[in-house]
N, CA and C atoms as a LAMMPS dump frame, in Angstrom:
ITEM: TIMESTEP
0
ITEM: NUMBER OF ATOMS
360
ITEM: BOX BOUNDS ff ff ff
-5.0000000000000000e+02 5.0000000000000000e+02
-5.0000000000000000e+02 5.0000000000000000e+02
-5.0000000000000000e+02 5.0000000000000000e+02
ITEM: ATOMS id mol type element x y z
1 1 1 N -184.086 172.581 -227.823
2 1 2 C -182.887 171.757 -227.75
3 1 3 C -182.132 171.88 -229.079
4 2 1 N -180.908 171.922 -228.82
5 2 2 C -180.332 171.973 -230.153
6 2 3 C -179.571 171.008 -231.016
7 3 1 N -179.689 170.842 -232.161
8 3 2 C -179.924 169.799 -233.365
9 3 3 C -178.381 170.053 -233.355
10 4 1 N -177.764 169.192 -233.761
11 4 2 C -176.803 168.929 -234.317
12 4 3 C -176.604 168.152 -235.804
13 5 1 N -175.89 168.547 -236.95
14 5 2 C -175.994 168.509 -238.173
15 5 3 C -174.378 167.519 -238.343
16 6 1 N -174.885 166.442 -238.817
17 6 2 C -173.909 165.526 -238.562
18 6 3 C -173.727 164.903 -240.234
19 7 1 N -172.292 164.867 -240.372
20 7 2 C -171.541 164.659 -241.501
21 7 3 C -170.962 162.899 -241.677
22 8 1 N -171.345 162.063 -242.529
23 8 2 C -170.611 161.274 -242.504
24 8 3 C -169.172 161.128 -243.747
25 9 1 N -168.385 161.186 -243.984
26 9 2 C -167.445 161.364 -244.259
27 9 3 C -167.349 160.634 -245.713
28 10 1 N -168.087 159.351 -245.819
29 10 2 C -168.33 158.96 -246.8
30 10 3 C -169.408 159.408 -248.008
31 11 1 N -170.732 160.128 -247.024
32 11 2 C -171.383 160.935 -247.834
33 11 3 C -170.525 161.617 -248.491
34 12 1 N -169.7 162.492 -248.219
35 12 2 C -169.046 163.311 -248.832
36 12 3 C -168.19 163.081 -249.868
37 13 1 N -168.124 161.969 -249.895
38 13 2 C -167.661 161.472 -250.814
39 13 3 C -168.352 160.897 -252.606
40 14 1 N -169.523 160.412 -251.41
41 14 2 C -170.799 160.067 -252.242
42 14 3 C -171.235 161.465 -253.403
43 15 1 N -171.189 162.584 -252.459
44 15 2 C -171.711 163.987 -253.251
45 15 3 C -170.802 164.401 -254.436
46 16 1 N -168.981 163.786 -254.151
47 16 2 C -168.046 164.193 -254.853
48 16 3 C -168.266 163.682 -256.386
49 17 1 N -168.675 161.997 -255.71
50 17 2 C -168.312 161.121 -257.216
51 17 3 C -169.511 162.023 -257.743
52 18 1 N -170.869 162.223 -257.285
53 18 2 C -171.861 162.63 -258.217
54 18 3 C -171.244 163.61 -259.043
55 19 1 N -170.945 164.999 -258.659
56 19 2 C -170.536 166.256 -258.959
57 19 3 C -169.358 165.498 -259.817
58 20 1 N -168.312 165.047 -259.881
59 20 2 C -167.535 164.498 -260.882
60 20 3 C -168.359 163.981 -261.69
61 21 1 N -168.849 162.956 -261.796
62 21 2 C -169.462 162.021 -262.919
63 21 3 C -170.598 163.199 -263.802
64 22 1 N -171.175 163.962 -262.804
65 22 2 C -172.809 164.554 -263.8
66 22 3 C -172.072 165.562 -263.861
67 23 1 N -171.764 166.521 -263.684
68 23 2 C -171.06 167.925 -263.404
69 23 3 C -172.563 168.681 -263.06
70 24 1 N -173.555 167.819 -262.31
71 24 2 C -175.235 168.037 -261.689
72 24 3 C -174.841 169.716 -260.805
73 25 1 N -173.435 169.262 -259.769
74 25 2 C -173.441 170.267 -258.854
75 25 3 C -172.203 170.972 -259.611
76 26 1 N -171.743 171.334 -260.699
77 26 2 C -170.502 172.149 -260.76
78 26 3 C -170.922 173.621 -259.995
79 27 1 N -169.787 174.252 -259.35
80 27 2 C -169.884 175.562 -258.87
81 27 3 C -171.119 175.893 -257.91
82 28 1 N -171.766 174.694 -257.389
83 28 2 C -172.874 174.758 -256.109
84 28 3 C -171.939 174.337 -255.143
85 29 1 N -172.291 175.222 -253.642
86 29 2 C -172.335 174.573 -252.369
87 29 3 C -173.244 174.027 -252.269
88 30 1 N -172.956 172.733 -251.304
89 30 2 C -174.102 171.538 -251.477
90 30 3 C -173.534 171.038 -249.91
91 31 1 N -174.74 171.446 -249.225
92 31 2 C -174.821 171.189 -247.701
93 31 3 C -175.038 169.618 -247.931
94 32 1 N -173.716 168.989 -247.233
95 32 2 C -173.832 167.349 -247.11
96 32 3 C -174.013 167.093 -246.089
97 33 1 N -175.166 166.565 -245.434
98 33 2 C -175.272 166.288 -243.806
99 33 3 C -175.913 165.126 -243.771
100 34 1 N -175.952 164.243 -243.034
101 34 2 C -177.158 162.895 -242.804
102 34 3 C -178.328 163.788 -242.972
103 35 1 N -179.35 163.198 -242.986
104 35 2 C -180.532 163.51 -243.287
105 35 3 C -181.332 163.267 -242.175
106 36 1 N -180.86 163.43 -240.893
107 36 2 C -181.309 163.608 -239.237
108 36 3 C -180.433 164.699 -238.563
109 37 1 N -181.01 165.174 -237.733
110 37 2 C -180.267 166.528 -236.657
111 37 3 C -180.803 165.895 -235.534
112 38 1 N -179.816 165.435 -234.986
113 38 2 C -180.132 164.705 -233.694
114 38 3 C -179.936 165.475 -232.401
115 39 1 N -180.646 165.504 -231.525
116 39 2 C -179.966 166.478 -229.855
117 39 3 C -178.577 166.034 -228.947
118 40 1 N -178.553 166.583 -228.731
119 40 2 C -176.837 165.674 -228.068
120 40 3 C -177.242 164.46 -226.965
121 41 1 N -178.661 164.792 -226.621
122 41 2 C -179.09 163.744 -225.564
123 41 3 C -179.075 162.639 -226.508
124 42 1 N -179.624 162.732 -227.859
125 42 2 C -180.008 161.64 -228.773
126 42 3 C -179.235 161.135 -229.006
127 43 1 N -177.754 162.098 -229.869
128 43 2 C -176.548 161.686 -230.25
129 43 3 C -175.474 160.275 -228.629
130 44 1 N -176.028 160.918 -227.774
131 44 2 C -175.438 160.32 -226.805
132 44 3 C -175.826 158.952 -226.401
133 45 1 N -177.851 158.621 -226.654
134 45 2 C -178.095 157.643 -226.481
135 45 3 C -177.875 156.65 -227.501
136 46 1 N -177.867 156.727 -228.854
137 46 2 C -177.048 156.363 -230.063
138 46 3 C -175.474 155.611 -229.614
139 47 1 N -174.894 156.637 -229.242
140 47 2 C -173.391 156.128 -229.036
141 47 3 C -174.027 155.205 -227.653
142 48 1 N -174.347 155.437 -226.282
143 48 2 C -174.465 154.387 -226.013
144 48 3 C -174.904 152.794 -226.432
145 49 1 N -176.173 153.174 -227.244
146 49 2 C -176.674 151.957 -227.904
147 49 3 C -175.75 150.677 -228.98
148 50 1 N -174.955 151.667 -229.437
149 50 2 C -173.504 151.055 -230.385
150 50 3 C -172.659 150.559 -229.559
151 51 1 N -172.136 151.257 -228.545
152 51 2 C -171.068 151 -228.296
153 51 3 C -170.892 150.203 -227.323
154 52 1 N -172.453 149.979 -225.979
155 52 2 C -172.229 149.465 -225.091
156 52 3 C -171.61 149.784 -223.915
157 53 1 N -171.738 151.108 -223.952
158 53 2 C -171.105 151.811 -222.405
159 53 3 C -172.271 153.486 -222.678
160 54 1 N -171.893 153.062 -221.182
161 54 2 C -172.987 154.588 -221.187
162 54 3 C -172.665 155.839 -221.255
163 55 1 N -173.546 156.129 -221.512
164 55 2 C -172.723 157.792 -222.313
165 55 3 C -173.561 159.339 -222.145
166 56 1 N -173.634 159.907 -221.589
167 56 2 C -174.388 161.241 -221.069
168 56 3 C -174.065 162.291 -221.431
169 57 1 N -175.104 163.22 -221.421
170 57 2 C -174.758 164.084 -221.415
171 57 3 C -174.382 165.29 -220.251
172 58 1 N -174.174 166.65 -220.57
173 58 2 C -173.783 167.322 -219.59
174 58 3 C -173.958 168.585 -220.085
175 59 1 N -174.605 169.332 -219.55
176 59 2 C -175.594 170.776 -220.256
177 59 3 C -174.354 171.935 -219.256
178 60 1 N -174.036 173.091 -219.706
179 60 2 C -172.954 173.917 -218.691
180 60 3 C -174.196 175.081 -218.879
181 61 1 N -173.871 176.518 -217.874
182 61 2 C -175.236 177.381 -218.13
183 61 3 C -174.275 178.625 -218.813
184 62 1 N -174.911 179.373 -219.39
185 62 2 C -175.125 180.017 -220.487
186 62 3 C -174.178 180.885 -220.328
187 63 1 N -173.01 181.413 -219.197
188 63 2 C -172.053 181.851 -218.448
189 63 3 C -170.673 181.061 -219.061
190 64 1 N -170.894 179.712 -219.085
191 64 2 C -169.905 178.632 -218.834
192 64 3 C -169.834 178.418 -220.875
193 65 1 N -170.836 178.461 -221.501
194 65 2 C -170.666 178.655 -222.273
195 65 3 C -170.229 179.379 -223.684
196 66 1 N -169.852 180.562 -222.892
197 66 2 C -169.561 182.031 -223.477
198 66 3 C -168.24 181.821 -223.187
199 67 1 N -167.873 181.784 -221.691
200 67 2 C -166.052 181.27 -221.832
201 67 3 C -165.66 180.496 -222.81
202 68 1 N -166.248 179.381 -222.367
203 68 2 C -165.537 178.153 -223.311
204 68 3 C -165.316 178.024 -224.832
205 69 1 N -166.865 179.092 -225.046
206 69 2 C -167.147 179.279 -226.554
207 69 3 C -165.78 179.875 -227.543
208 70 1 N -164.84 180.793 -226.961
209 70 2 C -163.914 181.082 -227.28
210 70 3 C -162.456 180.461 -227.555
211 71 1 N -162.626 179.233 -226.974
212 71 2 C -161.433 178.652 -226.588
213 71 3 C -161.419 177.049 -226.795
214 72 1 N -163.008 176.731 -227.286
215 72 2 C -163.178 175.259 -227.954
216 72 3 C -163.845 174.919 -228.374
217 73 1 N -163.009 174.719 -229.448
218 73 2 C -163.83 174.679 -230.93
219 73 3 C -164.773 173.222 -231.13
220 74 1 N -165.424 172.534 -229.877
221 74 2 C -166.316 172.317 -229.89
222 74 3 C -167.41 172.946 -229.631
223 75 1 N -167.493 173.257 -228.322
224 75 2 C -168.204 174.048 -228.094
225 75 3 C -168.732 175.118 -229.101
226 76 1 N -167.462 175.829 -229.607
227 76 2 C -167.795 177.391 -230.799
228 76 3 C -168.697 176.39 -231.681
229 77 1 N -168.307 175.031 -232.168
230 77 2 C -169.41 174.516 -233.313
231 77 3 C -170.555 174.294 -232.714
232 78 1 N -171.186 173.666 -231.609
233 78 2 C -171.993 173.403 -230.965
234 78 3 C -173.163 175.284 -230.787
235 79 1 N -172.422 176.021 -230.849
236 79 2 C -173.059 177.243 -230.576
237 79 3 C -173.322 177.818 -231.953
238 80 1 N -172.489 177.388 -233.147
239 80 2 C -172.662 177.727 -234.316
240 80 3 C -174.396 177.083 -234.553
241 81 1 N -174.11 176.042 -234.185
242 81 2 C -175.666 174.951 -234.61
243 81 3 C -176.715 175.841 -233.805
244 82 1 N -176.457 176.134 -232.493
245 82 2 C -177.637 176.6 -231.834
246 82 3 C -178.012 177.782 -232.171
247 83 1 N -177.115 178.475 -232.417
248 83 2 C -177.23 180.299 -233.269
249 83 3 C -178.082 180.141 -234.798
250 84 1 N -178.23 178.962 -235.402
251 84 2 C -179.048 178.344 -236.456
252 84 3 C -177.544 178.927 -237.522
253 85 1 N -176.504 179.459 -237.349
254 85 2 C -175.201 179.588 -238.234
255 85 3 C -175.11 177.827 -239.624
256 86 1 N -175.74 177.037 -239.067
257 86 2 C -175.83 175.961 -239.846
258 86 3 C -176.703 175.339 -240.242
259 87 1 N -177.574 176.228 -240.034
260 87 2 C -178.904 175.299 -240.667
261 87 3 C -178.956 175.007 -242.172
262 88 1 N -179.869 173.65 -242.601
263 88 2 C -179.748 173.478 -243.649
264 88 3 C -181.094 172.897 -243.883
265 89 1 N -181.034 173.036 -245.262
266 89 2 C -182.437 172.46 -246.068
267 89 3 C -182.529 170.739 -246.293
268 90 1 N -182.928 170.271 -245.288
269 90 2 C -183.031 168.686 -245.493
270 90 3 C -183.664 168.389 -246.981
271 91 1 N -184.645 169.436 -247.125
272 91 2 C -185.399 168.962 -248.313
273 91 3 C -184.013 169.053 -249.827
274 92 1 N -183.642 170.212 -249.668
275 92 2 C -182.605 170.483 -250.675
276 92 3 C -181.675 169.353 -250.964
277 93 1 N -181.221 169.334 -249.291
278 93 2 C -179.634 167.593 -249.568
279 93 3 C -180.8 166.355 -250.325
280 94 1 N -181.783 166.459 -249.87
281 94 2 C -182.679 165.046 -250.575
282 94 3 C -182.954 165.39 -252.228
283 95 1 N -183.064 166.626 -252.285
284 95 2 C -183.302 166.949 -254.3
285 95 3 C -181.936 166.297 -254.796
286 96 1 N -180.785 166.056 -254.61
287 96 2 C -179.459 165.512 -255.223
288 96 3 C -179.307 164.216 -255.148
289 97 1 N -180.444 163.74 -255.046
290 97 2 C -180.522 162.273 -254.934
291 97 3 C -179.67 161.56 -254.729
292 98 1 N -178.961 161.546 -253.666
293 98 2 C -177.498 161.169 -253.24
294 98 3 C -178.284 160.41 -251.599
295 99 1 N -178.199 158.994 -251.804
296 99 2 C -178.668 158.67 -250.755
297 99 3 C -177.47 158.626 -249.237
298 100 1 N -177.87 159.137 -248.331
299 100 2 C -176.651 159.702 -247.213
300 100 3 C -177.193 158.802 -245.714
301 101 1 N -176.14 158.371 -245.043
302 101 2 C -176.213 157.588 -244.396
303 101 3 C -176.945 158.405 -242.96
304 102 1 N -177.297 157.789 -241.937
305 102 2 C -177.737 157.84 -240.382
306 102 3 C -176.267 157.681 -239.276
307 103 1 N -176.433 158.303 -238.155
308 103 2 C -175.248 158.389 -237.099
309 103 3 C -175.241 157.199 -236.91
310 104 1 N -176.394 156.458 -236.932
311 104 2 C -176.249 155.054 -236.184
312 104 3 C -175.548 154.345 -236.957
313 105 1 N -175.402 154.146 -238.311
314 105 2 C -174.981 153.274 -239.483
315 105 3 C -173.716 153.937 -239.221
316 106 1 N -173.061 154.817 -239.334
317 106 2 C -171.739 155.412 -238.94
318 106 3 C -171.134 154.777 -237.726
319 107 1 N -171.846 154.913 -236.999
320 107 2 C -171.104 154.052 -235.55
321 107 3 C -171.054 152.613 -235.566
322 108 1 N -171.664 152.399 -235.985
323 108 2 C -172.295 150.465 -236.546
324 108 3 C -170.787 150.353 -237.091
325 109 1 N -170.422 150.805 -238.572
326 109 2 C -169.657 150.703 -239.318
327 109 3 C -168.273 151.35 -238.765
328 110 1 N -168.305 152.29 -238.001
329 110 2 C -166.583 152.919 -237.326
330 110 3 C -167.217 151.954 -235.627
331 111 1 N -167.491 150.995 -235.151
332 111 2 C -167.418 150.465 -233.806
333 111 3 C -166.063 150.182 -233.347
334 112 1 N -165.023 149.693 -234.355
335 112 2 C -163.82 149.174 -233.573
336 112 3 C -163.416 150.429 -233.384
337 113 1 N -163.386 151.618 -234.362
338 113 2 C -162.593 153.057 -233.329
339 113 3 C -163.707 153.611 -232.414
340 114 1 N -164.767 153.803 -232.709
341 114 2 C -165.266 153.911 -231.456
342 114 3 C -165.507 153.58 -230.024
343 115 1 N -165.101 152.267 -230.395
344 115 2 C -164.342 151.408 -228.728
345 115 3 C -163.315 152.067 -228.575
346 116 1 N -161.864 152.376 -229.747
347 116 2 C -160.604 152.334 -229.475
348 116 3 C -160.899 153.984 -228.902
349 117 1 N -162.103 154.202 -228.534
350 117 2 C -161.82 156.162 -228.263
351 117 3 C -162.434 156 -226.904
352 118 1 N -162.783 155.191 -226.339
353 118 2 C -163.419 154.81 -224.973
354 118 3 C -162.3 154.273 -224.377
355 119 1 N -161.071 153.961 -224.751
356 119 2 C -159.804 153.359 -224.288
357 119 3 C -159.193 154.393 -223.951
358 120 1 N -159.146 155.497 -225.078
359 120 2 C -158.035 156.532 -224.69
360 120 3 C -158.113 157.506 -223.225
């Protein structure tokens, strides 16, 4: 099953002030990801659990995914993750001692747009 490598937006921010303040990371790429790779089944039961509406997934076969792969750039990221194109060293993001948040604490904390995206 494939992991998905999930960004919270504020981490990234978190990694910035470090790299400003220490100059720890000058001139490193520094893979910022939560510190979980969740499956989309997972990611999905998560957003249900937050949000209070149910939420599924939907698997296409390996045909359906080669079209689409070209033409949406979800999907193309979703295939990037499964091709391992993104893998990363959990252990590494944890050496920068930059403590980085969970999907769930993300959705906890963005809930009013995450309702307002169940509206649209």
């Amino acid at each position: 099953m494939t992991k998905i490598l999930i960004t919270d937006p504020v981490d990234i921010g978190k990694f910035a002030v470090k790299a400003f303040l220490s100059h720890e990371l000058d001139h490193k790429v520094v893979p910022v990801v939560c510190l979980e790779a969740p499956t989309m089944d997972e990611i999905a039961r998560t957003v249900s659990d937050v949000s209070g509406r149910q939420v599924r997934t939907e698997f296409v076969s390996e045909e359906e995914f080669q079209e689409r792969r070209g033409s949406d750039m979800v999907v193309a990221a979703q295939g990037w993750a499964r091709d391992g194109w993104l893998d990363v060293d959990m252990d590494q993001v944890r050496e920068y001692g930059v403590e980085v948040g969970t999907l769930k604490g993300f959705l906890e904390r963005e809930k009013e747009a995450l309702g307002r995206a169940f509206d649209d």
